[in-house]
Each structure stands twice: as structure tokens, then as C-alpha cells.
N, CA and C atoms as an extended XYZ file, in Angstrom:
453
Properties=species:S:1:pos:R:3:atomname:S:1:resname:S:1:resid:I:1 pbc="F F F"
N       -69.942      -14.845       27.811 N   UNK     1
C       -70.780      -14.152       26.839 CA  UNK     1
C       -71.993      -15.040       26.557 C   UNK     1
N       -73.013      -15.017       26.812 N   UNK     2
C       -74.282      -15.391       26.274 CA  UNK     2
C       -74.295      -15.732       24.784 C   UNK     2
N       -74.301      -14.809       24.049 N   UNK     3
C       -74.354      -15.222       22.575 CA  UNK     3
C       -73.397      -15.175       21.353 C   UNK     3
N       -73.782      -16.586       21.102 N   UNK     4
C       -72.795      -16.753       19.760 CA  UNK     4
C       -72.688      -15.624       18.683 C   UNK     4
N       -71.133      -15.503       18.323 N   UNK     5
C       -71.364      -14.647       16.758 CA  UNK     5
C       -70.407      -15.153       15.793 C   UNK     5
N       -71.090      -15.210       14.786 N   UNK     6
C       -69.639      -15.902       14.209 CA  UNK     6
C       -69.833      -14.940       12.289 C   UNK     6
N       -68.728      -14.848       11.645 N   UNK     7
C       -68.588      -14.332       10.348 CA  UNK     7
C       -67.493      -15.118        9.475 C   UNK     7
N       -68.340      -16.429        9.283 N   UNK     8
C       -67.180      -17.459        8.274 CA  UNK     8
C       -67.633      -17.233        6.927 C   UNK     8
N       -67.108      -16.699        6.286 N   UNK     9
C       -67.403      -16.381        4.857 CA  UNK     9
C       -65.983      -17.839        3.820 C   UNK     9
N       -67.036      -18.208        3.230 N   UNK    10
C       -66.346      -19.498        1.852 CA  UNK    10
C       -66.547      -19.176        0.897 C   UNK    10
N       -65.374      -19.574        0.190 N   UNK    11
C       -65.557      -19.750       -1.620 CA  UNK    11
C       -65.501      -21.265       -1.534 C   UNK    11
N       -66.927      -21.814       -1.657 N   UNK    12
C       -66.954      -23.290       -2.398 CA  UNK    12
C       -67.127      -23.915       -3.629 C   UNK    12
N       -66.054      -24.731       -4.028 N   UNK    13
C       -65.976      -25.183       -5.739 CA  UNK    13
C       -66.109      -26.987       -5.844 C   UNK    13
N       -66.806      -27.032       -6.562 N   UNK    14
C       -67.226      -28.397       -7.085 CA  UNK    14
C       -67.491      -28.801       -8.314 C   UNK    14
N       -67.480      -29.884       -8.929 N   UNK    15
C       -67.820      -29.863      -10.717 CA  UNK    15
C       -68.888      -30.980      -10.194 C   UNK    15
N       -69.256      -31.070      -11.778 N   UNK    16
C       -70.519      -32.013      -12.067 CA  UNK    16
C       -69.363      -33.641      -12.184 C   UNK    16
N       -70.059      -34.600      -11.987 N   UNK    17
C       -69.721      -35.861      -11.939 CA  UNK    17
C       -68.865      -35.964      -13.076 C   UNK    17
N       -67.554      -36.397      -13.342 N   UNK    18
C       -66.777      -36.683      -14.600 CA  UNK    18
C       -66.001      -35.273      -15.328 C   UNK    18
N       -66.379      -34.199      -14.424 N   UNK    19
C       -66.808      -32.839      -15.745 CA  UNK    19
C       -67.381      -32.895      -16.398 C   UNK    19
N       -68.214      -33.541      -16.467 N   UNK    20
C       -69.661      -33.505      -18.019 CA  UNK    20
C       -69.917      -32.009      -18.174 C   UNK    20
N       -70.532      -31.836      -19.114 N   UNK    21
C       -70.992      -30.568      -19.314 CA  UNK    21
C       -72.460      -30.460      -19.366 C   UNK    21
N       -72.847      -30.855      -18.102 N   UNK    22
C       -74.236      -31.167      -17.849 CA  UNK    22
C       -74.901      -29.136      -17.787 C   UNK    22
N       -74.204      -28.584      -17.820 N   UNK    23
C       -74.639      -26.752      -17.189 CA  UNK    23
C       -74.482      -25.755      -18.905 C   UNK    23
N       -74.283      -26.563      -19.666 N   UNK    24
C       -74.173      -26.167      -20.795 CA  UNK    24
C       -75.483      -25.117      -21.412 C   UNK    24
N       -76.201      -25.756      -21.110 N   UNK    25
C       -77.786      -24.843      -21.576 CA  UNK    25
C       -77.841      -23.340      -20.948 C   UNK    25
N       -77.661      -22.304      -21.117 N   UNK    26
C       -77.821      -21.304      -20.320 CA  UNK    26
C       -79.114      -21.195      -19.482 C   UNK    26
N       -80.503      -21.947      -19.677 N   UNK    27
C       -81.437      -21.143      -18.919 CA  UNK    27
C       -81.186      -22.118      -17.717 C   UNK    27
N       -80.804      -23.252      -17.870 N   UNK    28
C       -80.382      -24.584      -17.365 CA  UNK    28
C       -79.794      -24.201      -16.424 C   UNK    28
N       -78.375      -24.042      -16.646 N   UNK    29
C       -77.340      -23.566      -15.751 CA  UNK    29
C       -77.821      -22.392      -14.887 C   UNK    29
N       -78.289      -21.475      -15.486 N   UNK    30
C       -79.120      -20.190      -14.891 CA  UNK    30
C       -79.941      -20.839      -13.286 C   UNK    30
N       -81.282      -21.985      -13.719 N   UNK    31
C       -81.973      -22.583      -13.059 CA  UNK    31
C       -81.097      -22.740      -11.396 C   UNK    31
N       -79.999      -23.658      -12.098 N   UNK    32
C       -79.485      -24.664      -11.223 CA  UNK    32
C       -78.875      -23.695       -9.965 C   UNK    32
N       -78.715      -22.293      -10.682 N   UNK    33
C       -77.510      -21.193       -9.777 CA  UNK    33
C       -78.841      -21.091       -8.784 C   UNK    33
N       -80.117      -20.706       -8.806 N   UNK    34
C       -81.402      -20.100       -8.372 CA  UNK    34
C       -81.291      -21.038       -7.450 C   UNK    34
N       -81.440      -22.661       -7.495 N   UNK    35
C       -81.419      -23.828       -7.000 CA  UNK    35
C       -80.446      -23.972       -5.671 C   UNK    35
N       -78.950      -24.191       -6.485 N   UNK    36
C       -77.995      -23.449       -5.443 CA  UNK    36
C       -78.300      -22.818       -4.553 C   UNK    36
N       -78.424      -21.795       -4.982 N   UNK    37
C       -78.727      -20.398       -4.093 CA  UNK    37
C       -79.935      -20.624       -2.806 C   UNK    37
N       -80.810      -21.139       -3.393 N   UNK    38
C       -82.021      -21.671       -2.755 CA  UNK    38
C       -81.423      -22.582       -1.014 C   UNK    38
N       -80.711      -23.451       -2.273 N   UNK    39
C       -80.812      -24.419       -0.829 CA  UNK    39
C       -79.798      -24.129        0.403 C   UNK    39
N       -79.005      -23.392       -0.290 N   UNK    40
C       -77.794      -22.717        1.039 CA  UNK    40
C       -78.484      -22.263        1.483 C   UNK    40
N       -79.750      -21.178        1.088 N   UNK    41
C       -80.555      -20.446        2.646 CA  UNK    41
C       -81.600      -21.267        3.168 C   UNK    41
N       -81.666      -22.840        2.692 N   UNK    42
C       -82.680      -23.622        3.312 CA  UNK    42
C       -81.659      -24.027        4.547 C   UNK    42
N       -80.459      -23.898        4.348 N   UNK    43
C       -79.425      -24.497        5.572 CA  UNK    43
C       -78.901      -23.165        6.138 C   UNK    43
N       -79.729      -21.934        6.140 N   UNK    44
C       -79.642      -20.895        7.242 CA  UNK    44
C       -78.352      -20.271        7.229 C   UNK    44
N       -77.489      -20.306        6.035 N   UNK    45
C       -76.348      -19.737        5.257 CA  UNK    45
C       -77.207      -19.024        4.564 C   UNK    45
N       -75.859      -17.555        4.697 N   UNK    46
C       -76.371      -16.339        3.781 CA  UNK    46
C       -75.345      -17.055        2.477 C   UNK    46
N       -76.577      -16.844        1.089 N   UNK    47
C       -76.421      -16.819       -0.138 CA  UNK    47
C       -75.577      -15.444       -0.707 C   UNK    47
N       -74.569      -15.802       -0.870 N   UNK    48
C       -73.792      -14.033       -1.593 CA  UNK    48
C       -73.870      -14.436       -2.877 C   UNK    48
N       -73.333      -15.530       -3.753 N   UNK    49
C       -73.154      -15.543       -4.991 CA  UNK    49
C       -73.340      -16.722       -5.861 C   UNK    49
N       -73.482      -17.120       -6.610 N   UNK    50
C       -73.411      -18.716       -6.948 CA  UNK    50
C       -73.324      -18.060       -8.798 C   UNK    50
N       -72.131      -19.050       -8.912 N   UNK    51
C       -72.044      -18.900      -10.601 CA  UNK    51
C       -70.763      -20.170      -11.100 C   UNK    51
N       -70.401      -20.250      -11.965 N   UNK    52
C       -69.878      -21.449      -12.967 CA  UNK    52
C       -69.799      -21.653      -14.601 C   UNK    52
N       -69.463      -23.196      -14.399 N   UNK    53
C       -69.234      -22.776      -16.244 CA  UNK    53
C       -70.148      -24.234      -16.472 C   UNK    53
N       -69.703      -24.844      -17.901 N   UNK    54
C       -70.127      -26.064      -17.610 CA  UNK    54
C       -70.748      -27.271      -17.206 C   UNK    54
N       -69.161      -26.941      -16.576 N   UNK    55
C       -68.592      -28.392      -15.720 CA  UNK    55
C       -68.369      -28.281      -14.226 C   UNK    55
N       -69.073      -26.809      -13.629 N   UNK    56
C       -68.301      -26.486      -12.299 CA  UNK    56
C       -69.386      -25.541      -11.422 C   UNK    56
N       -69.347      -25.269      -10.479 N   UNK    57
C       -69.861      -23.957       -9.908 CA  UNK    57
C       -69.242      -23.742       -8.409 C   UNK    57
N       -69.238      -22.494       -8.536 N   UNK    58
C       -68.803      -21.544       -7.476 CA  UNK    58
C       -69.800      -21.017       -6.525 C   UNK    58
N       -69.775      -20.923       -5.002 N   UNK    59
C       -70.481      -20.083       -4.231 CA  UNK    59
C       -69.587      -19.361       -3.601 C   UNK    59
N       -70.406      -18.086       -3.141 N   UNK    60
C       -69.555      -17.716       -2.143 CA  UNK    60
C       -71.101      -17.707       -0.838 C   UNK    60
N       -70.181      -17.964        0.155 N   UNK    61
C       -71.581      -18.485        1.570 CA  UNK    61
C       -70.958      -17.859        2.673 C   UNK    61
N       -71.979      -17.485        3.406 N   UNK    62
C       -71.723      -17.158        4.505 CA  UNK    62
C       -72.443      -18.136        5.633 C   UNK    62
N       -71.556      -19.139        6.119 N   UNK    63
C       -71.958      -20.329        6.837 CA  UNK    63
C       -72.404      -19.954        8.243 C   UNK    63
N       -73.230      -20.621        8.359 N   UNK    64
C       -74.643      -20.766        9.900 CA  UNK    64
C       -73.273      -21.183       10.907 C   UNK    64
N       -73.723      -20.551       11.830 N   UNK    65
C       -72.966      -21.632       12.913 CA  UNK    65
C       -73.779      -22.703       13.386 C   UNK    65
N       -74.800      -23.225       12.675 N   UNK    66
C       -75.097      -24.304       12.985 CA  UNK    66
C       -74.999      -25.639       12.056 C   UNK    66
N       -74.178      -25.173       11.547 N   UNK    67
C       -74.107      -26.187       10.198 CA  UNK    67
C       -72.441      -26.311        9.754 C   UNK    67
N       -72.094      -27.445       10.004 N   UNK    68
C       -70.556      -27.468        9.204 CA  UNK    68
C       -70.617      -27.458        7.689 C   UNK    68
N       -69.390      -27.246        6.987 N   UNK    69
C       -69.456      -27.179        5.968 CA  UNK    69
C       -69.830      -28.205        5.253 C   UNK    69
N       -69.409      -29.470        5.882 N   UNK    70
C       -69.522      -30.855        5.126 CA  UNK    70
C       -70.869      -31.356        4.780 C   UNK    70
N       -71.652      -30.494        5.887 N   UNK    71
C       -73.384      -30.664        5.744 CA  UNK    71
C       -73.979      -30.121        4.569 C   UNK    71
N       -73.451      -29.033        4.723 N   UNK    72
C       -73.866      -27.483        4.159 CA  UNK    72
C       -73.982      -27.956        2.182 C   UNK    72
N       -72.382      -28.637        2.446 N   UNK    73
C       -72.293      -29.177        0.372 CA  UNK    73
C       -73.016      -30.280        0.655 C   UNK    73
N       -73.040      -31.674        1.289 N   UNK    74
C       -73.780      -32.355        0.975 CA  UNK    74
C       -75.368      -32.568        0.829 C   UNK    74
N       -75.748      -31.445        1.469 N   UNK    75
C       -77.126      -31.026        1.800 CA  UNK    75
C       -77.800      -30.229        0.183 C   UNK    75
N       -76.889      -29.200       -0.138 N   UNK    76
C       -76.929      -28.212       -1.467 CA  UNK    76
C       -76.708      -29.665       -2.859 C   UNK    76
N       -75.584      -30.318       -2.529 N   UNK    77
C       -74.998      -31.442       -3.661 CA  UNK    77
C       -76.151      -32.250       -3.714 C   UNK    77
N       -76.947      -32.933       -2.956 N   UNK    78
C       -77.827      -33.545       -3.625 CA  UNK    78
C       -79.486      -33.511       -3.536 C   UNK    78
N       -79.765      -32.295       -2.703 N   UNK    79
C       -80.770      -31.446       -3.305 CA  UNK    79
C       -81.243      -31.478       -4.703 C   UNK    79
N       -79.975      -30.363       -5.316 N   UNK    80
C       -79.892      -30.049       -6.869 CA  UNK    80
C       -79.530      -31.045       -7.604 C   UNK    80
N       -78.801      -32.070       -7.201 N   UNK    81
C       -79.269      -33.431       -8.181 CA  UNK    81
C       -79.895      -33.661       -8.013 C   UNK    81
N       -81.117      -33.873       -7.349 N   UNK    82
C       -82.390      -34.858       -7.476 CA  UNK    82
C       -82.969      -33.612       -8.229 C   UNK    82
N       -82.961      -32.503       -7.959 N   UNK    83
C       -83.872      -31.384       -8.761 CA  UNK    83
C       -83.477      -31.459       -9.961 C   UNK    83
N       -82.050      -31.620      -10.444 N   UNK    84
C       -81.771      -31.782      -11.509 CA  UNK    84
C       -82.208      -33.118      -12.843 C   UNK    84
N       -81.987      -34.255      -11.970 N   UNK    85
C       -82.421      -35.353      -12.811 CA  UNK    85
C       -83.940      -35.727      -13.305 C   UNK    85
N       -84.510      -34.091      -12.496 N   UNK    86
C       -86.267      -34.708      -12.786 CA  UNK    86
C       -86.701      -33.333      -13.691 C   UNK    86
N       -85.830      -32.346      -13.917 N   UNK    87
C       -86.050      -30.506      -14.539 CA  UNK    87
C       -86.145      -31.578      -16.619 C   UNK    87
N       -86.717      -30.876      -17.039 N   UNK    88
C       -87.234      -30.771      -18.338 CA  UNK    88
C       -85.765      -30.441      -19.200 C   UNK    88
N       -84.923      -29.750      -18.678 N   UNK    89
C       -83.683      -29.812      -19.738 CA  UNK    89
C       -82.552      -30.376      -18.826 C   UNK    89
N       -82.625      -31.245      -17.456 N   UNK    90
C       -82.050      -31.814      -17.092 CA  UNK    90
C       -81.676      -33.331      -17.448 C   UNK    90
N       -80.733      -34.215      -17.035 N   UNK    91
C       -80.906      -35.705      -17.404 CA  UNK    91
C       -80.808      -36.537      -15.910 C   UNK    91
N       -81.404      -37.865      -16.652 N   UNK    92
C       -81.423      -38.724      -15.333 CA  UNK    92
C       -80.239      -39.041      -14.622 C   UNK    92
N       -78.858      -39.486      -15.664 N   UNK    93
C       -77.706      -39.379      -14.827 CA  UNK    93
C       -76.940      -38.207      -14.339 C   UNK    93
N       -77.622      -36.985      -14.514 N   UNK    94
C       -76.982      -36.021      -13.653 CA  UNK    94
C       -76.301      -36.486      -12.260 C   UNK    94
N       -75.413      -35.845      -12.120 N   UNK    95
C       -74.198      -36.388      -10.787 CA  UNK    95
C       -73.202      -35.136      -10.483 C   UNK    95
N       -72.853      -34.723       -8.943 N   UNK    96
C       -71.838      -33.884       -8.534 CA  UNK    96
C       -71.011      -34.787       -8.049 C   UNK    96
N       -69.328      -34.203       -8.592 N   UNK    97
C       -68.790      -35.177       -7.865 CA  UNK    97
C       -68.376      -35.107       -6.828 C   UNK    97
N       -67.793      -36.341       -5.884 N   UNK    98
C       -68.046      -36.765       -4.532 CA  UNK    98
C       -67.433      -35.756       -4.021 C   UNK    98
N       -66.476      -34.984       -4.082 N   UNK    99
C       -65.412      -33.832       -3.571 CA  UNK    99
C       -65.810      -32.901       -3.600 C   UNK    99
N       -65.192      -31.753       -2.859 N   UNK   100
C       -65.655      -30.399       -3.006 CA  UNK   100
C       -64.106      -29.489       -2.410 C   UNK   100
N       -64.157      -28.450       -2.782 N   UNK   101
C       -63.125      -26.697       -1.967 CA  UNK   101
C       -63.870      -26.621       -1.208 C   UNK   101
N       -63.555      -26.135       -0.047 N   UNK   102
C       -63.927      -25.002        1.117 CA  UNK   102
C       -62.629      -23.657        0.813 C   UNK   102
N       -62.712      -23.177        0.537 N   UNK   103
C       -61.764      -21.978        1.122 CA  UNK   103
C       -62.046      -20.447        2.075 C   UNK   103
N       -61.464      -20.073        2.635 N   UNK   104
C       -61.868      -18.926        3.641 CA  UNK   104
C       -62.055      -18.037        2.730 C   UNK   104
N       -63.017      -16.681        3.353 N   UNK   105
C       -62.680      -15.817        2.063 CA  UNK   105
C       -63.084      -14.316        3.524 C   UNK   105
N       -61.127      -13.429        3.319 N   UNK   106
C       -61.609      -12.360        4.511 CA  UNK   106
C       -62.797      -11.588        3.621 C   UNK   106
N       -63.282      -10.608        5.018 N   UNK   107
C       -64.592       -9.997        4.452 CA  UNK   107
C       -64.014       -8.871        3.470 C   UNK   107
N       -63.067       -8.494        3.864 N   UNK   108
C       -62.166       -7.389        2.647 CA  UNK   108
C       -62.072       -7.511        1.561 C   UNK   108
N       -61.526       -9.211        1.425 N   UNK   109
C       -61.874       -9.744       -0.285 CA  UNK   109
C       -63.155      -10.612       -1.037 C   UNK   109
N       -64.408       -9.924       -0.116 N   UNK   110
C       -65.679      -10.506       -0.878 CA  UNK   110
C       -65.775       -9.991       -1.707 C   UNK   110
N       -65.614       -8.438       -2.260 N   UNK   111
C       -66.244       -8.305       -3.581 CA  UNK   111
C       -65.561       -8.866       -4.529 C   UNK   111
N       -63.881       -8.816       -4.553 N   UNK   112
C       -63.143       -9.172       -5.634 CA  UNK   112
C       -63.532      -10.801       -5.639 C   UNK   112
N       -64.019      -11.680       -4.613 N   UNK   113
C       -64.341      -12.588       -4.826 CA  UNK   113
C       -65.851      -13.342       -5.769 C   UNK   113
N       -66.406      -12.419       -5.576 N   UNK   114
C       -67.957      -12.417       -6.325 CA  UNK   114
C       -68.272      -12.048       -7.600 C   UNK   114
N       -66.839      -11.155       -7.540 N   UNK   115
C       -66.749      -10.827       -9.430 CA  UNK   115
C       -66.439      -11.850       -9.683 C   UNK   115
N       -65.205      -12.233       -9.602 N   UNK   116
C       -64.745      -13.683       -9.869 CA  UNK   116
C       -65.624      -14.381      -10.002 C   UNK   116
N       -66.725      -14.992       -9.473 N   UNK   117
C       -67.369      -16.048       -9.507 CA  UNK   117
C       -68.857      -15.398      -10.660 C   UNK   117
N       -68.472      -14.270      -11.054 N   UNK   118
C       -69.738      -13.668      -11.313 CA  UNK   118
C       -69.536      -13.779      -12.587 C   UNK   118
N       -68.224      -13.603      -12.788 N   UNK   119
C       -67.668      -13.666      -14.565 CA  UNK   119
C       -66.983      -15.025      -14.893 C   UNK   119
N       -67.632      -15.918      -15.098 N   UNK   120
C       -66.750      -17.586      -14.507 CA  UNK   120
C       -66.534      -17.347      -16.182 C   UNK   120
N       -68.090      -17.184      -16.827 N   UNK   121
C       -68.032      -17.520      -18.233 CA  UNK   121
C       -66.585      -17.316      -19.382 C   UNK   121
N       -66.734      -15.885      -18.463 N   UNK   122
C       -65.407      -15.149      -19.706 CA  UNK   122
C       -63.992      -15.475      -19.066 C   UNK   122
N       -63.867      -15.781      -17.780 N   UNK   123
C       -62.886      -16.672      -17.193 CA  UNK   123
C       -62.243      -17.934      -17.580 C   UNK   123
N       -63.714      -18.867      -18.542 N   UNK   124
C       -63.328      -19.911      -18.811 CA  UNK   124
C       -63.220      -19.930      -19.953 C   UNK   124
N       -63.142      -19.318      -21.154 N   UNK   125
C       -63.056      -18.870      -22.158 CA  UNK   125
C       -61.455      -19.157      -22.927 C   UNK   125
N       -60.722      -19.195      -21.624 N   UNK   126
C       -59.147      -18.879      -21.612 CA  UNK   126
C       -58.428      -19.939      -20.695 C   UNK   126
N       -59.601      -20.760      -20.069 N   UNK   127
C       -58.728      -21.453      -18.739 CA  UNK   127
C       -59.629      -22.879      -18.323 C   UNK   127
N       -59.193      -24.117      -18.560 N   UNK   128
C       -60.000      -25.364      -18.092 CA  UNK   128
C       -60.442      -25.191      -16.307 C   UNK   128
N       -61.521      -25.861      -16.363 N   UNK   129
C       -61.668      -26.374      -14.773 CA  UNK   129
C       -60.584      -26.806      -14.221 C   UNK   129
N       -59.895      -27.675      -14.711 N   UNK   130
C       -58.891      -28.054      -14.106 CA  UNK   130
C       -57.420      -27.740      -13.652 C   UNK   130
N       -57.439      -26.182      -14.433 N   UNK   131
C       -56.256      -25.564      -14.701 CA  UNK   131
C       -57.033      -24.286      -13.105 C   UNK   131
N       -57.800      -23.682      -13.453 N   UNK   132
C       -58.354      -22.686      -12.215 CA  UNK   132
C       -58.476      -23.565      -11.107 C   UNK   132
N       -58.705      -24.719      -11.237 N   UNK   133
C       -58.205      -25.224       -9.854 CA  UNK   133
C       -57.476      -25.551       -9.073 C   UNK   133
N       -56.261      -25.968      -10.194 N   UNK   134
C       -54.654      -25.907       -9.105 CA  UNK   134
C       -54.646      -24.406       -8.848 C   UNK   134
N       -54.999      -23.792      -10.070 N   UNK   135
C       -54.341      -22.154       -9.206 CA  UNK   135
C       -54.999      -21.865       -7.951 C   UNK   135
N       -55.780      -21.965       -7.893 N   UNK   136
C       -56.922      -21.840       -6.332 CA  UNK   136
C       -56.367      -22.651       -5.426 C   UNK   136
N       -55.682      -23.851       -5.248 N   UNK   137
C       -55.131      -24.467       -4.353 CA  UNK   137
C       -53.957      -23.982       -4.079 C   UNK   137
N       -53.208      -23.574       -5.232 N   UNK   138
C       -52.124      -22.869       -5.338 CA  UNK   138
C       -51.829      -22.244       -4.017 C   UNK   138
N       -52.973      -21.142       -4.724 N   UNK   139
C       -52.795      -19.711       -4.104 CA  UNK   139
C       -53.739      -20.201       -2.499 C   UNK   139
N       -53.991      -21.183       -2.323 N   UNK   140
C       -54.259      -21.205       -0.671 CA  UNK   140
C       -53.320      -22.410        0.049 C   UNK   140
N       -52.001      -22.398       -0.726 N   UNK   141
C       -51.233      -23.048        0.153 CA  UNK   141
C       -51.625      -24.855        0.233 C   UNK   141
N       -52.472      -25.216       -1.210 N   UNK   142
C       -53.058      -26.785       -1.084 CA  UNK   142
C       -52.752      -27.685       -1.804 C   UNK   142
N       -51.721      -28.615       -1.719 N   UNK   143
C       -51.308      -29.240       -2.980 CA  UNK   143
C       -52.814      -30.752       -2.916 C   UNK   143
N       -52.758      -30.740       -3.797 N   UNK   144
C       -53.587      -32.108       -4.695 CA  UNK   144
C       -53.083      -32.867       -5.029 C   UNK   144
N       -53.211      -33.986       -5.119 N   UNK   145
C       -53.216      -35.272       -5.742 CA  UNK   145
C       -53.895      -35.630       -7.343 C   UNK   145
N       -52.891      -35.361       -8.107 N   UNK   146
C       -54.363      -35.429       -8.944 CA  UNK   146
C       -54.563      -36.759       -9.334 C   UNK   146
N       -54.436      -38.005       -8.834 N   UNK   147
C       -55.208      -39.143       -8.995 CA  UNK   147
C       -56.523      -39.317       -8.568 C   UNK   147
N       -56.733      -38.299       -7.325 N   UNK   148
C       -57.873      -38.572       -6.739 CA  UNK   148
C       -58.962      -37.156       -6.586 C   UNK   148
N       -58.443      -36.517       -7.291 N   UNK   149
C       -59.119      -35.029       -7.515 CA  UNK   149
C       -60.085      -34.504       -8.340 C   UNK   149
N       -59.872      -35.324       -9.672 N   UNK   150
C       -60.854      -36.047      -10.710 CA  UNK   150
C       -61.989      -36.574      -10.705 C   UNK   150
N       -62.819      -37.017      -10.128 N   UNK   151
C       -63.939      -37.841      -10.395 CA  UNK   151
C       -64.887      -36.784      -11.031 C   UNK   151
């Protein structure tokens, strides 16, 4: 076959350095999703969703085949920190921490996946970062460590 095709669709999750609640400001947090969003299609990934709370954010991506994933967050991760530590309601020690989720996501369950990430707010209302994240590992079969899951 001549040409590549590929349809890898992710739910990727990451928090801010420590969990700070650096995303607290709504126009802030708002910014940072635009930002997000931005730089996944500077790395030739389709942008489906980007949302969060806090201390956290969610994408859902549809990854390039020219780009692994490991590129893809580290490329988006410190982009938006440097954009972040220099924005007017941002701070200088803004930080993502060093880790990140990849999870698969079939194309059947994108929408229920995008709500999800679309309603993080009223999600978290009821549930820590840290609690929606074992369940997410949970439910993909991933146990954690939590000594080293934290930063």
C-alpha cells in the first residue's frame, strides 16, 4: 500500500506541578485550554477537546502519525509553560508535572468522552484530581504507584 492511514484517538491527563491551583482564574484557565488546543495542531494532531479543573487538564487528540505521543505532551507541556509564566494573570513558577496519561479512546466512545472532559468543572465539584485518577487507571486496567504519581 503506498499510503499511510492511521486513526489513534487519546484521552491525555496531566496536572500542574505539585497540584497547585495555578488554572483557578476562569479567563486564565479558559486562555490556557485555547493554548492547549493551539499547540496540539502546531504538532499536526487534530484538536477535539481540551478542558480541566484547577489543578489538571484533559485533551482528547487525535495523534499525527508523525509524532509519538511522548513528543506530542512534551512539545504542548512546555510550550504553555513558557506561555504561561510570561501571560498577565499567569506566574513565574508556573510548572506541569513531569508525568502524564495516554489512554486509547475507540472512535464510538468520543463523544461520551468529550462530555466528560467538557464538564470537568461540575465533575470536580464531588471528586479530587487524585481520586478521578485512580478511577481512570482503574478502568484501563493501570495500577500506580502512588509514591511516584504525585509530583
Amino acid at each position: 500500500m503506498p499510503q499511510s492511514h492511521a486513526q489513534v484517538w487519546l484521552h491525555i491527563v496531566f496536572s500542574t506541578k505539585d497540584r497547585r491551583i495555578f488554572l483557578q482564574k476562569d479567563t486564565f484557565r479558559a486562555e490556557m485550554f485555547r493554548m492547549l488546543s493551539h499547540h496540539v495542531k502546531q504538532s499536526n494532531c487534530i484538536r477535539a477537546s481540551v478542558g480541566g479543573y484547577y489543578d489538571h487538564v484533559h485533551l482528547l487528540v487525535g495523534l499525527s502519525r508523525t509524532i509519538t505521543i511522548a513528543k506530542l505532551v512534551e512539545k504542548v507541556k512546555t510550550e504553555t509553560s513558557k506561555w504561561a509564566k510570561h501571560h498577565k494573570d499567569g506566574t513565574s513558577i508556573f510548572a506541569w508535572q513531569s508525568g502524564y496519561a495516554a489512554f486509547s479512546v475507540s472512535h464510538s466512545l468520543m463523544s461520551t468522552v468529550d462530555t466528560y472532559i467538557r464538564n470537568q468543572i461540575e465533575h470536580h465539584a464531588k471528586m479530587s484530581f487524585q481520586d478521578e485518577y485512580r478511577r481512570i487507571c482503574e478502568k484501563h486496567n493501570i495500577e500506580i504507584d502512588e509514591r511516584y504519581v504525585w509530583d
